[in-house]
N, C-alpha and C positions, 0 to 999 in steps of 0.2 A: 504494500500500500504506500502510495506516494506521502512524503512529510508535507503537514502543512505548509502556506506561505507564510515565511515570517514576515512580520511587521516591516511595511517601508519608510522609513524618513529621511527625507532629504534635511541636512544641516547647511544651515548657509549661515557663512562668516564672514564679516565686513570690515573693515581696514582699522581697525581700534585695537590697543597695545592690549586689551582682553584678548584678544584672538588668542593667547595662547592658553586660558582655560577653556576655549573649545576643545581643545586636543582632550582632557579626563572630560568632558560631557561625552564626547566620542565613542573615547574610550568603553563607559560606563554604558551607553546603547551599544554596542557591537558585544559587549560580554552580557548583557541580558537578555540576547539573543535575538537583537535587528539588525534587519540589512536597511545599512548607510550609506546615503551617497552623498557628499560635500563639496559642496559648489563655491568655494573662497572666491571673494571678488577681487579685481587687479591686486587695490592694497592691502587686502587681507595677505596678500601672498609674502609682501614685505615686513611681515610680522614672524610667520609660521607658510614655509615652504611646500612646496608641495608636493615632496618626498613623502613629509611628517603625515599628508592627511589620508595619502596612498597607503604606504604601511599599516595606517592605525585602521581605517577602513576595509584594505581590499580591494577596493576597486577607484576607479578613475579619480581624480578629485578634474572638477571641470570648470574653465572658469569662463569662457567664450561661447558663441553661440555657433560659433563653425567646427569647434566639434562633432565627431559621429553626425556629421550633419544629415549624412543618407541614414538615418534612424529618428531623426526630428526629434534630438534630444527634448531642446528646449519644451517642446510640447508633451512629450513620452512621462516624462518622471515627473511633472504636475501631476499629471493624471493618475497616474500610478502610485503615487504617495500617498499614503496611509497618516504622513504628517508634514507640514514642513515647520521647522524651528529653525531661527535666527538668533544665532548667540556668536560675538554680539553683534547689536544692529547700532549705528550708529544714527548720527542727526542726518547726516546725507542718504544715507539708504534710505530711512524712511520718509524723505522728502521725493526721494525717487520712487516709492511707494505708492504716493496719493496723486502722482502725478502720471501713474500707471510708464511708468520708465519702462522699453526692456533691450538696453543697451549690453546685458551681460547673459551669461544662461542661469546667473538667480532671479532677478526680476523678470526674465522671460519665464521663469519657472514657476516666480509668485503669481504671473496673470494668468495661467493656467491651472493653477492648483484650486481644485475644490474638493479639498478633505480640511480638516482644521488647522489653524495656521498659528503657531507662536512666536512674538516678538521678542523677544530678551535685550531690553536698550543699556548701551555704556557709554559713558562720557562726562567731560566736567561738569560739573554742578549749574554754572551760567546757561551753557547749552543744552542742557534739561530744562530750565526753567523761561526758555527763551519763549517769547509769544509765538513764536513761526515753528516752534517745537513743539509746544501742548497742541497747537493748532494741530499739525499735522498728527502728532498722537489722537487726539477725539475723533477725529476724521476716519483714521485707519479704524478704529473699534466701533466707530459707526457704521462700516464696511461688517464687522464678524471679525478683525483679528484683534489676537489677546495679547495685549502689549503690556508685559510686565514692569510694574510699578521698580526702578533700580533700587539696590540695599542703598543704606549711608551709610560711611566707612572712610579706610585711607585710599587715595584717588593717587595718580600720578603725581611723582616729584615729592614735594610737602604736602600739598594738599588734602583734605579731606571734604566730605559730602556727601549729601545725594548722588547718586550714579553710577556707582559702583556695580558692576557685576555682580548677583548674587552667588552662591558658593554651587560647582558645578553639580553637587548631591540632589541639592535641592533643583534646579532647574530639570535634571534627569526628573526627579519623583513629579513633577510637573508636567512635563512632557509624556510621562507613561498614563500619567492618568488623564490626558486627554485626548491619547489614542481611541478613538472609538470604537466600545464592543461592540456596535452593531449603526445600521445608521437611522437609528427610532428613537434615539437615549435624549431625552431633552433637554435643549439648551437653557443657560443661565445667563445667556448676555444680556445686561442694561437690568440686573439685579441686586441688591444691595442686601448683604447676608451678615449673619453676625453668630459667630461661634465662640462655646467659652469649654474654655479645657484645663487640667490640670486639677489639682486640690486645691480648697482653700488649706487656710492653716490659724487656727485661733488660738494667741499665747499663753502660757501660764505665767510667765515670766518671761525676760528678758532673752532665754537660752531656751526654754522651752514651749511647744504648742502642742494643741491637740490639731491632727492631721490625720490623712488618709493616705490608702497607695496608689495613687491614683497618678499614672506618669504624662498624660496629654497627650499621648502619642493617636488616641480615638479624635481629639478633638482636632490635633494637627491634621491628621490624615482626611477628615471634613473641611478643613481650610483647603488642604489642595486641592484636591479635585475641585470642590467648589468654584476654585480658580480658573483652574483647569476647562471649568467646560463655561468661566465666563463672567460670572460673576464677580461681583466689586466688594471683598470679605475682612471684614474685621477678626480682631481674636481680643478675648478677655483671655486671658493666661495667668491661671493660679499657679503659681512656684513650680514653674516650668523647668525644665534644665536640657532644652532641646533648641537647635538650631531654627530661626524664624524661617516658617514658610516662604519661600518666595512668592514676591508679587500679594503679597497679605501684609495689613499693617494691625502691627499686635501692641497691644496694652496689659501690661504688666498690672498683676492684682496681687495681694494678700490673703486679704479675709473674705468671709461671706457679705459683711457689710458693704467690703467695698464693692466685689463684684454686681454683688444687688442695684446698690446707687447707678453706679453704669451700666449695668443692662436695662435697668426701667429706664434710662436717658435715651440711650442707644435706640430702643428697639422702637421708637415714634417715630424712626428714619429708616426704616430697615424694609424688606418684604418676607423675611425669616429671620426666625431664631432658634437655634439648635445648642440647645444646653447640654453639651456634655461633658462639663464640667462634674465633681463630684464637692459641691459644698459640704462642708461640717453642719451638723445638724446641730451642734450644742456649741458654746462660747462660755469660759469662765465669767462669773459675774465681776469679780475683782482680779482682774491680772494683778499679779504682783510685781513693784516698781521694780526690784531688785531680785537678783537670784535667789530661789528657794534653798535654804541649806538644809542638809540631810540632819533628823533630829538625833541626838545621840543615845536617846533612851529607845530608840527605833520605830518611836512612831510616825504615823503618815500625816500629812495634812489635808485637812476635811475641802473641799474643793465645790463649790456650788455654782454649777451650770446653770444655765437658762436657753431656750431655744433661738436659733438663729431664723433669719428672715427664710421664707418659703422663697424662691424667686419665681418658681416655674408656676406656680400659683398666685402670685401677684401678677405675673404677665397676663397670665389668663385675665384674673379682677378686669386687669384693667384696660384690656383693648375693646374697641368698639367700632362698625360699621366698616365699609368695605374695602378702608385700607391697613385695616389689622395685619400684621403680621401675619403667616404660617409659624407657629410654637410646635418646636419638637424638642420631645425631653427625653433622659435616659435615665431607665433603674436598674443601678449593679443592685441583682436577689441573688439571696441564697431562702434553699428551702429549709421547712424546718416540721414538727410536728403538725402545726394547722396547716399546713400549703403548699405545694411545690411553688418554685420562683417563677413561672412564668402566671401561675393563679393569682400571686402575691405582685406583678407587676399589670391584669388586668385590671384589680382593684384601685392601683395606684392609678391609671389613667382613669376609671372612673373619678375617682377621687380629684386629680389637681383636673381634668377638661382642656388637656391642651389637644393637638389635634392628631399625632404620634407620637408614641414611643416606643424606644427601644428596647427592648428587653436583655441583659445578660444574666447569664448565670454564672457569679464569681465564687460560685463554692471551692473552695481551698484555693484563691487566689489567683484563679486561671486564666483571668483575663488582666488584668492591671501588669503594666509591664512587657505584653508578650505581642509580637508581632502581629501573630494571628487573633484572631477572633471568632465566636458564631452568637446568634442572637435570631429574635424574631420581634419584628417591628408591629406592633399593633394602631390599628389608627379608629378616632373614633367615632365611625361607622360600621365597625363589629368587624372588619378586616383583618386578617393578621398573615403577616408576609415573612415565613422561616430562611434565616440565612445560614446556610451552611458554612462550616466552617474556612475560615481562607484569612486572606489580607484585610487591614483592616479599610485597606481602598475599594476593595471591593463592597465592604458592608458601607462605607460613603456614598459609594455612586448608587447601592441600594436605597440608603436614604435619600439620596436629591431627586433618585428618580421619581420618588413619592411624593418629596417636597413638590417637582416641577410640575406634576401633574394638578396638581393644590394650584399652581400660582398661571395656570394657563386662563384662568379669568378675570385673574388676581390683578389689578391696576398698580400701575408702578411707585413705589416712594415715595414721599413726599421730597422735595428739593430735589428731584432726579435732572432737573433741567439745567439746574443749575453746577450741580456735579459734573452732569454731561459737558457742560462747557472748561471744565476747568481738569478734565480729563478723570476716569477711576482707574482705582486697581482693579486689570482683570486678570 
């Protein structure tokens, strides 16, 4: 029996002294098993040669349109691509972009391609922020392509700023999860999403909290793809210790307090909210100003909790009429004598009324921490969607495909026009 076809993407790389972490983005597709083809432009070549893109590749690196010309490259490998990503893309590419340019065989390759398309921009800080640059970014994503918002960091020389290349890990997990499993999977473009991940942590003192094990890596992996297929994604992030998403802009949390205050802000601007965050349910009443010392007659100290703010249940209170968010929440259950976890998570959606949730079952730890995951999404019209075990990108693109189906009648954001213009993170 013949082997599948693998995954096609075309990598195209544009004359910015990043060019040479395309080489590990490369890299990183050809060993997770896609065939790449790399289309460097003139000065991309004066960066990273094109010996380097031959070897890492396999096949051709192509930068003219008179190549294989009795094969109608330029035409052939649009079509045939399963993706194209531009890492990186500078100010001049994507002025050549909106101007439908096809002086090279990548912009001849951009005008042809209709599978999804990824931007990945680098450059100074100035020339990100330049009017003739947001311009041309809103424009290209007014088009359908996902022009990633640059990290801020150290830039060329002394500098630093906005525009930096994000780190080549993250743009690969970006690019994989916008490979399309099928072509039905709904898009997120001109969406405005808000995901919270991570634990809180409520102090007892100075050196200690009460916390969970909860590592963000469920809520990261809904930031990406979220990206991924389009949407403009915020992150609350409780004591995170994981590299920021690409093309997502995160906000660092603590507690449940805080998170709460900024999700109820957030989410009057959003058209989702996906808590998968794992809040503390309790908070000392009296944190102590100074370290607790250990007593020496070996007693404990009496500790008096109070409950912490509901959040996924305040959101519910408090949306109204029909530009309410989609709310989707998650319950880590374990089962116990009354209930197995999944009985114990459809009472809880009865209970908070958001509109999904997800169900895990963390009996003995199983999911916190671990690449994989399985779960069954309940939504509440008596639906329930079993995800077998895998990636936890996989059980993302289960939930947005639920989300997307929610928001196909769903009216867009408030201030969406106004975003629009001054460009989003997709």
């Amino acid at each position: 029996m013949a082997e599948p076809r693998r995954p096609r993407v075309v990598l195209g790389v544009a004359g910015g002294i990043a060019a040479y972490k395309a080489c590990e983005v490369l890299r990183l597709l050809v060993e997770s098993g896609h065939d790449v083809r790399v289309l460097p432009t003139r000065s991309a070549l004066r960066f990273v040669g094109t010996a380097t893109w031959e070897a890492l590749s396999g096949q051709p690196a192509t930068t003219d349109v008179f190549t294989d010309v009795h094969e109608v490259a330029h035409v052939r490998l649009g079509r045939e691509a399963d993706l194209v990503l531009v890492v990186p893309a500078t100010a001049d590419l994507m002025a050549r972009m909106v101007h439908g340019r096809a002086d090279d065989m990548l912009t001849a390759t951009l005008l042809t391609a209709r599978c999804p398309v990824i931007v990945v921009p680098a450059m100074h800080t100035e020339m990100w922020e330049h009017p003739a640059t947001r311009d041309n970014v809103a424009t290209l994503r007014a088009r359908g392509v996902r022009v990633i918002e640059p990290a801020v960091g150290r830039l060329t020389g002394p500098d630093s700023g906005k525009g930096r290349l994000p780190d080549p890990e993250q743009i690969v997990d970006l690019a994989l999860s916008a490979l399309p499993r099928d072509r039905s999977t709904p898009d997120l473009t001109g969406r405005r999403v808000l995901v919270t991940a991570g634990g809180t942590r409520e102090p007892l003192d100075p050196v200690r909290y009460l916390g969970n094990r909860s590592s963000g890596l469920m809520g990261y992996a809904l930031a990406t793809v979220a990206a991924a297929r389009g949407a403009e994604v915020s992150v609350l992030a409780a004591n995170v210790s994981l590299p920021d998403p690409a093309g997502v802009q995160v906000v660092a949390v603590e507690t449940t307090a805080q998170l709460h205050d900024i999700a109820v802000q957030a989410a009057a601007e959003v058209d989702a909210v996906v808590m998968a965050a794992a809040p503390a349910d309790y908070r000392p009443v009296h944190p102590a100003e100074a370290k607790i010392k250990k007593a020496s007659d070996g007693s404990a100290p009496a500790i008096e909790l109070v409950q912490t703010p509901d959040i996924l249940a305040d959101l519910v209170r408090r949306r109204s009429g029909s530009t309410a968010p989609v709310l989707v929440g998650f319950a880590a259950e374990t089962g116990d004598d009354q209930a197995v976890a999944l009985d114990h998570g459809r009472r809880k959606l009865a209970r908070k009324g958001c509109d999904l949730l997800v169900v895990n079952d963390v009996s003995g730890g199983r999911v916190f921490g671990h690449d994989e995951t399985e779960a069954v999404v309940l939504d509440r019209d008596g639906g329930e969607h079993p995800v077998a075990r895998g990636s936890k990108h996989d059980l993302a693109h289960v939930v947005w495909d639920l989300v997307a189906k929610r928001l196909v009648s769903h009216p867009a954001s408030a201030g969406r026009d106004d975003a629009a213009s001054e460009g989003s993170t997709a």
